[in-house]
Phi, psi and omega in degrees: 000139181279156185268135193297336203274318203210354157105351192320175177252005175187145198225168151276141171253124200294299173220159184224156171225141155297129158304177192285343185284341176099333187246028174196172184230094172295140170226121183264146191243164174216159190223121180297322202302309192224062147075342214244121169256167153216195180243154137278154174238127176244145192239158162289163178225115172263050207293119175308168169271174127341131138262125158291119150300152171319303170299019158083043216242146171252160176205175165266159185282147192233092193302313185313348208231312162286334167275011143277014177273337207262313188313307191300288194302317172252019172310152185036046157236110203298095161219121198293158163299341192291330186303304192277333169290322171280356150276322179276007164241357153300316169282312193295311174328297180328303166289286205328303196316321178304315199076012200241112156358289174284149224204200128228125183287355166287319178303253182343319150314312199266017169251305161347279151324312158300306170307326183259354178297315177291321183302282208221151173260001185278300177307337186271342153346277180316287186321272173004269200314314162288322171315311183254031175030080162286136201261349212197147140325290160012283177272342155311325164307339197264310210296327192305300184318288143352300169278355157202069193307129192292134188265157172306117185235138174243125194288000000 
């Protein structure tokens, strides 16, 4: 790696670490020319897929836009955020794993909805009712309904 101070071609690495989390490597470097060291991180470099919109518009994929989907949908609602960091890395594991360029944001939305149907049933309520543009009582019934299929009692 070249040294940030003087430009040398080449530097040595002194020490090296995992961070604690497991996904980078800290290097402290010293540069034989001048002396002067510093450090690097090296990360994997991953690329998200595209998410297609419905009108068929592309965007890069955006943890910020999905964890403001989770943020709305559980506002004033008691669920820690460790919940919620571990469902937008649950989804994003969920893509990578997939491999596909491409994302469809209905897909990405109806992962969304899993992840709060297990978290809160209030948030996954919410969330629904604007996903799916609910028009009526009605559909607030079904889902409910859905979310606690009535049990079988045998007589």
């Amino acid at each position: 790696m070249k040294c940030p101070f003087c430009s040398a071609d080449d530097t040595q690495v002194i020490d090296s670490r995992v961070n604690d989390e497991g996904d980078s490597i800290r290097r402290r470097r010293r540069c034989p020319d001048c002396d002067k060291r510093f450090t690097t991180y090296e990360t994997a470099e991953l690329h998200l897929p595209q998410v297609v919109k419905q009108n068929g518009t592309r965007e890069e994929f955006n943890r910020k836009k999905l964890r403001s989907s989770f943020t709305r949908a559980l506002h004033k609602r008691p669920v820690p955020t460790e919940y919620v960091d571990r469902a937008i890395e649950h989804i994003v594991q969920k893509i990578l794993g997939q491999g596909e360029r491409e994302i469809m944001a209905r897909a990405l939305g109806e992962s969304v909805m899993h992840e709060l149907k297990a978290m809160d049933k209030v948030a996954y309520i919410r969330f629904a009712s604007v996903y799916r543009s609910f028009q009526d009582v009605d559909d607030f019934n079904n889902v409910i309904r859905d979310l606690d299929p009535p049990t079988h009692k045998k007589s």
